[in-house]
C-alpha positions as CSV (number, residue, x, y, z in Angstrom):
1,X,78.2,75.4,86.4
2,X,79.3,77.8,89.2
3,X,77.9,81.4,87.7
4,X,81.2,83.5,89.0
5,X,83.3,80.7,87.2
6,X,84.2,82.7,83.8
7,X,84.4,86.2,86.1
8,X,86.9,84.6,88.1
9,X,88.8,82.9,84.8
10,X,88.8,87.0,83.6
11,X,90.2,88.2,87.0
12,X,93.1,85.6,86.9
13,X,94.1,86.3,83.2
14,X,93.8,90.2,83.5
15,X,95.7,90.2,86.7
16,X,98.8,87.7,85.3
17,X,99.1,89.8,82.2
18,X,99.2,93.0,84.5
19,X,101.3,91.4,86.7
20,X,104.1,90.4,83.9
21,X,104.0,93.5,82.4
22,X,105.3,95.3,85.5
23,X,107.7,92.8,86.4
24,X,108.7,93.4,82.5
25,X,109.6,96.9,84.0
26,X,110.7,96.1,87.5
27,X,107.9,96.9,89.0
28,X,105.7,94.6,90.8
29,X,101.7,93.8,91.0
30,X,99.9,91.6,93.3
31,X,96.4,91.3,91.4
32,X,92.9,92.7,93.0
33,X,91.9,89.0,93.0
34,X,94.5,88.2,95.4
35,X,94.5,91.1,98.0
36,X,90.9,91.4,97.9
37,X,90.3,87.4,98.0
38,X,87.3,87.9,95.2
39,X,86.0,84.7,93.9
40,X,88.8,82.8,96.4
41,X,86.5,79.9,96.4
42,X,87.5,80.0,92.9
43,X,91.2,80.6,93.1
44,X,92.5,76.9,93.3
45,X,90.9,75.4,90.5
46,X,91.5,78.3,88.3
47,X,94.9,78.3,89.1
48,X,95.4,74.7,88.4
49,X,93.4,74.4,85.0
50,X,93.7,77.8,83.3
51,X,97.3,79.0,84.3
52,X,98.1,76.6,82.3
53,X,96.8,77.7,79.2
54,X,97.7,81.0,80.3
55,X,101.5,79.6,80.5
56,X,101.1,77.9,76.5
57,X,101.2,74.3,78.3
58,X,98.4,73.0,77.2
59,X,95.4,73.9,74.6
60,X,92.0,75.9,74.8
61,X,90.8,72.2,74.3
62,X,91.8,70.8,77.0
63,X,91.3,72.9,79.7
64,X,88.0,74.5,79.0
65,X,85.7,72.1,80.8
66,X,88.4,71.1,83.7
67,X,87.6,73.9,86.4
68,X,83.9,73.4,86.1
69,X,84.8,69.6,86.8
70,X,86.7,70.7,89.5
71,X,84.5,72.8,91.4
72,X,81.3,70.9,90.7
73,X,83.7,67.5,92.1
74,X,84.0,68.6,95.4
């Protein structure tokens, strides 16, 4: 399993729930992930598996092991 993985899963979720709580006040927030490109070789897969569960789409279950598939797949 990539080591950074579960840093980069932390970076996404902090930044999203920053980033709708100043849009919740007009304000707006573009993440230190993003502007700063840490973990970008991270950034597509945990977009596509764990925004998901970030967004109540889908379960704990059934995301947990799909962005290690992902980036040990390519």
């Amino acid at each position: 399993m990539p080591r950074a993985l579960w840093h980069a899963v932390s970076f996404h979720s902090s930044g999203r729930a920053v980033q709708q709580a100043t849009a919740a006040s007009g304000d707006m927030y573009e993440p230190y992930r993003v502007w700063s490109e840490v973990f970008s070789p991270y950034h597509c897969a945990v977009r596509a598996h764990w925004q998901p569960y970030l967004d109540g789409t889908t379960t704990m279950d059934a995301v947990a092991l799909a962005p290690v598939r992902a980036l040990t797949s390519e």
